[in-house]
N, C-alpha and C positions, 0 to 999 in steps of 0.2 A: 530568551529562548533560542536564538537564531546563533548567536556566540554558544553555549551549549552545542549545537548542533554540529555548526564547525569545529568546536574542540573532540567531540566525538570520532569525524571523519576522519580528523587529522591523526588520533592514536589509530585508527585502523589501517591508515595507511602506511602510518609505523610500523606496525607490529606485521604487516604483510611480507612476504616475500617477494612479490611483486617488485620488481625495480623498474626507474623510467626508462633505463639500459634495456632489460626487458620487454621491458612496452614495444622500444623501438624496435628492439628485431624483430616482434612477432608483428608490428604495424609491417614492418618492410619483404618478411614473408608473405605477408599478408596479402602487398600490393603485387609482389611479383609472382605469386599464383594467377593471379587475376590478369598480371597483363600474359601469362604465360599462357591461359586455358585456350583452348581450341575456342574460336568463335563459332555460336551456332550459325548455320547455314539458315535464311531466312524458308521455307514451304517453296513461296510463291518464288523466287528466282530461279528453281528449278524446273519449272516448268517449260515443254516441250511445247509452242506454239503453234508450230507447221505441223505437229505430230497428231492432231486434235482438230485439223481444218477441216474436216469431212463433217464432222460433230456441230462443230461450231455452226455450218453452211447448213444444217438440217436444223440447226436451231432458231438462224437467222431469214433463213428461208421463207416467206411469205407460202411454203408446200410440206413446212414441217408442224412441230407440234413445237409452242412452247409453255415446255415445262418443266424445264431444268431448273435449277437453282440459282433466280434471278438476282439474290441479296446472299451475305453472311447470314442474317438471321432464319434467314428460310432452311438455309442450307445445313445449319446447326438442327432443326427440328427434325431433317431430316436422315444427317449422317454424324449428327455429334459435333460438340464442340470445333471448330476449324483447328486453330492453334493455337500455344501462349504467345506467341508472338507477336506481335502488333503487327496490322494492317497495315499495306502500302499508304503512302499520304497519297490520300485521293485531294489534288491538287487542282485540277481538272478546272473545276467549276471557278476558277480563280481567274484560269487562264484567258487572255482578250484574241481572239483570233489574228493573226498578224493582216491580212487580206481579206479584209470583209468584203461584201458580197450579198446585196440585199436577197430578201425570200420573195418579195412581193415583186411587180412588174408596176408602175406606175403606169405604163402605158396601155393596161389591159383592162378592163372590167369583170365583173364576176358576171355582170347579165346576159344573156344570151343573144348572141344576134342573130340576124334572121337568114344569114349565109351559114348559119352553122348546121351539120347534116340532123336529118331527121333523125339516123341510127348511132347509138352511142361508140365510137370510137374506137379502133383493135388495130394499132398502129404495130406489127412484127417488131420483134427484137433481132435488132442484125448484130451477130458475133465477132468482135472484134478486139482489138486491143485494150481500148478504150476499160477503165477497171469500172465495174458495177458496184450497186450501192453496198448490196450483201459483202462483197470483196473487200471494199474499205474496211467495211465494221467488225469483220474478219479478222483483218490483220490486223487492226488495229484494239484491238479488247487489253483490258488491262490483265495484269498480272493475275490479282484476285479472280478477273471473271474464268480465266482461263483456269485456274486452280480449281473453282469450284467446277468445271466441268470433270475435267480430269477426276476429282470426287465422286462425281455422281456417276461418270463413264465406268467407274473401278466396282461401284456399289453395285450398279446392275449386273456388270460382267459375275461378279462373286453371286446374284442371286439367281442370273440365267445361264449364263457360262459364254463363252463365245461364239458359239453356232446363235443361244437361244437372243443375244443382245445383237448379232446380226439381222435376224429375223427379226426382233422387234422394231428396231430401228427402219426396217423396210417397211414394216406394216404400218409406220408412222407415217413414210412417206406418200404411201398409196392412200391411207387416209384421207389427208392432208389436200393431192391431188384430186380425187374424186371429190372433196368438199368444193375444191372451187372451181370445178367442172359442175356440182348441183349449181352451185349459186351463179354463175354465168350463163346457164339456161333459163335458171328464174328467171334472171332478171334483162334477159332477152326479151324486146318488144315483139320478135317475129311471132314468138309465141306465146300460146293462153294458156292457164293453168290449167285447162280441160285437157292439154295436148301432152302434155308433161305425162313424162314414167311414174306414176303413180307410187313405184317401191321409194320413187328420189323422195317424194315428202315422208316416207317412214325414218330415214336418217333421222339419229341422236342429233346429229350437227347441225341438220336443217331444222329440225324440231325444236333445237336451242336458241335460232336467233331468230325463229318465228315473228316474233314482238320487237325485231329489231326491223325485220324486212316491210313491216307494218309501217312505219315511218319511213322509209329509204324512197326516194320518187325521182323522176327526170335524170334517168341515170345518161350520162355524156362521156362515159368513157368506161370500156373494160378489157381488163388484161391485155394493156398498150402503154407499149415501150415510150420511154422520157430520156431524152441528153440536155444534156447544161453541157452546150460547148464551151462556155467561159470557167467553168469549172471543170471540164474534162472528166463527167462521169456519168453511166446510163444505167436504168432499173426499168424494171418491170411493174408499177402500180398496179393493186385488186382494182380495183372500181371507183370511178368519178361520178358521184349522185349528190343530192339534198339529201339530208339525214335530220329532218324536223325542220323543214322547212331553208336550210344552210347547206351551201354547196362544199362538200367535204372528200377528201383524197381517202377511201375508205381503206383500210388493209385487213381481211379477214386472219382469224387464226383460231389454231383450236387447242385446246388443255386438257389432261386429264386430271388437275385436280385447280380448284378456284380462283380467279387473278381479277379480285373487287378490287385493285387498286391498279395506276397508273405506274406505278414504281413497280411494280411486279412485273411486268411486260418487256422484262430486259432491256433491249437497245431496241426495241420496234417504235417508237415515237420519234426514233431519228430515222428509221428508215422512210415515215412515214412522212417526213419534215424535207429530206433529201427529196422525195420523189416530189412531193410539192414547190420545193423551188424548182426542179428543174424541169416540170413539166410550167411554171408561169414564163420561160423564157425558152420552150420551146416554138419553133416555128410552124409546129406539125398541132398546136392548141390558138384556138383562136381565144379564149378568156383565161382566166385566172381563178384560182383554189385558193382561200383563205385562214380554212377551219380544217381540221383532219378526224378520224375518226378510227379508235382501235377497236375490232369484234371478236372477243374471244369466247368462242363456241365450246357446248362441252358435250362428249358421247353420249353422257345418261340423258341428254335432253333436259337439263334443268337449265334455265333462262340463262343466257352469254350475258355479260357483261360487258355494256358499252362503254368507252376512256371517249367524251368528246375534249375536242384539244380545238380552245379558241384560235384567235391570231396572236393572241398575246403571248400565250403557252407556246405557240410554234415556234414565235422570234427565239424565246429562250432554248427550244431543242435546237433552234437553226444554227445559232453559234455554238451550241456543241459540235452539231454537226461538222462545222466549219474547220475545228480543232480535230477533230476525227482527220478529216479531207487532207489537211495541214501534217499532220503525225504519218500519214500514207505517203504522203508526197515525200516527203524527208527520208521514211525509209527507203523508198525504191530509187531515191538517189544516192544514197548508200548503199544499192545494190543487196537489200535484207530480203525483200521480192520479187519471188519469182513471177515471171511471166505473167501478167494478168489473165485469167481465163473464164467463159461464161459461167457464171455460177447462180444468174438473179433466178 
């Protein structure tokens, strides 16, 4: 059967016109089109970094909203396929930080001492050189993440126009600001809930982490500034309380549409990782934060979704972190960065 077969092939390739003369030139046409074609240009290397920092800063902000498009797959439900082209190798997670740098303080405790003040903590942020946490995560975002903004910036502009993605954009941030302007009164000791503006608890946002604020106790810090001098960087952390009983670096945010999961939450677990180391080896914190805490609130009032993030999970953002820190430093010795300026 198989001899049959062969001698079949072999008259057809007889009787063809086809020569292996032929073959070759159309193989060698073949290959010098191919090395000839224009290379595509990959989406993401075009994109404009610095061009996008305002965007970025409202996204990263602990005063904006986030709800941009924190994954490819999100971002495809929302503006379509991204592209055929393959994704940057996200390499990252590979990487070993060159200069580690623990998150924890050995020398510190989580328990309370009895020199520590009555009232929870509001250490000023002094402006300086010195780059903030937002800043790093800034400049430093990968290609894709920066692409999918630049997406979603194009999508609104084409549905509100320029004035009207101006204006939204403000109204996020005033949002944003009065949410953690509510939640810093809350959860002021000076004051009782009797004494509160009564419109603050009609808020969607304060309505939404209702059941979160129910757990939150023994608040020790709010909206107070943190430096890691040995890392040379400062941020502004939401609030230092127990959240179920566990003293956690809390970071409010707010969303317009659902973020059930920890990966949704863009780069906020680094920010929220960054402010926790550098507030265990500040000198202006007498103990130590081990557990962190993401609250992302929603307008309609339907229940926020809490991300708690053990010690474990934090080691692991912490050496992202680290790599983040490590990618900033390098470019601003290559002169890629401008000026550091307050942005937390």
């Amino acid at each position: 059967m198989k001899m049959k077969l062969f001698q079949t092939i072999c008259r057809q390739l007889r009787s063809s016109t086809f020569s292996v003369e032929s073959a070759a030139l159309v193989a060698f046409s073949t290959s010098s089109y191919s090395c000839g074609r224009k290379k595509k240009v990959n989406p993401y290397e075009e994109v404009d970094q610095e061009k996008y920092s305002n965007l970025v800063q409202s996204v990263l902000s602990s005063r904006g909203v986030a709800q941009t498009p924190g994954s490819v797959e999100e971002d495809a439900l929302l503006c379509g396929p991204v592209s055929k082209h393959k994704l940057p190798n996200q390499g990252e997670d590979r990487r070993v930080p060159q200069n580690w740098f623990p998150i924890f303080n050995p020398e510190r405790s989580d328990k309370p001492n009895a020199s520590d003040p009555s009232v929870p903590l509001k250490i000023p942020l002094q402006r300086n050189v010195i780059p903030s946490v937002t800043r790093v995560l800034q400049q430093t975002m990968t290609k894709q993440q920066v692409f999918l903004l630049e997406r979603w910036k194009q999508r609104m502009i084409l549905e509100l126009g320029e004035d009207g993605f101006k204006e939204y954009t403000s109204n996020i941030f005033l949002q944003g600001k009065r949410f953690h302007e509510d939640l810093e009164s809350i959860l002021s000791p000076q004051e009782t809930l009797k004494e509160r503006d009564e419109n603050l608890l009609k808020s969607g946002y304060i309505e939404s982490v209702q059941h979160i604020l129910k757990d939150v106790s023994g608040v020790r810090a709010l909206e107070s500034a943190v430096q890691h001098e040995t890392l040379n960087y400062i941020g502004l952390l939401d609030c230092v309380a127990k959240y179920q009983g566990k003293l956690c670096v809390i970071d409010w945010k707010t969303s317009e549409k659902p973020k059930p999961f920890i990966q949704s939450t863009f780069d906020n677990p680094l920010q929220v990782v960054a402010y926790m180391g550098a507030m265990n080896h500040d000198t202006n914190y007498s103990f130590q934060v081990q557990c962190g805490l993401i609250v992302v609130a929603y307008k309609d009032g339907s229940p926020a979704h809490p991300h708690f993030m053990d010690a474990e999970l934090c080691s692991q953002y912490w050496a992202k972190w680290l790599l983040r820190l490590e990618e900033y430093t390098e470019k601003k010795k290559n002169q890629n960065i401008q000026k550091p300026e307050y942005s937390e």
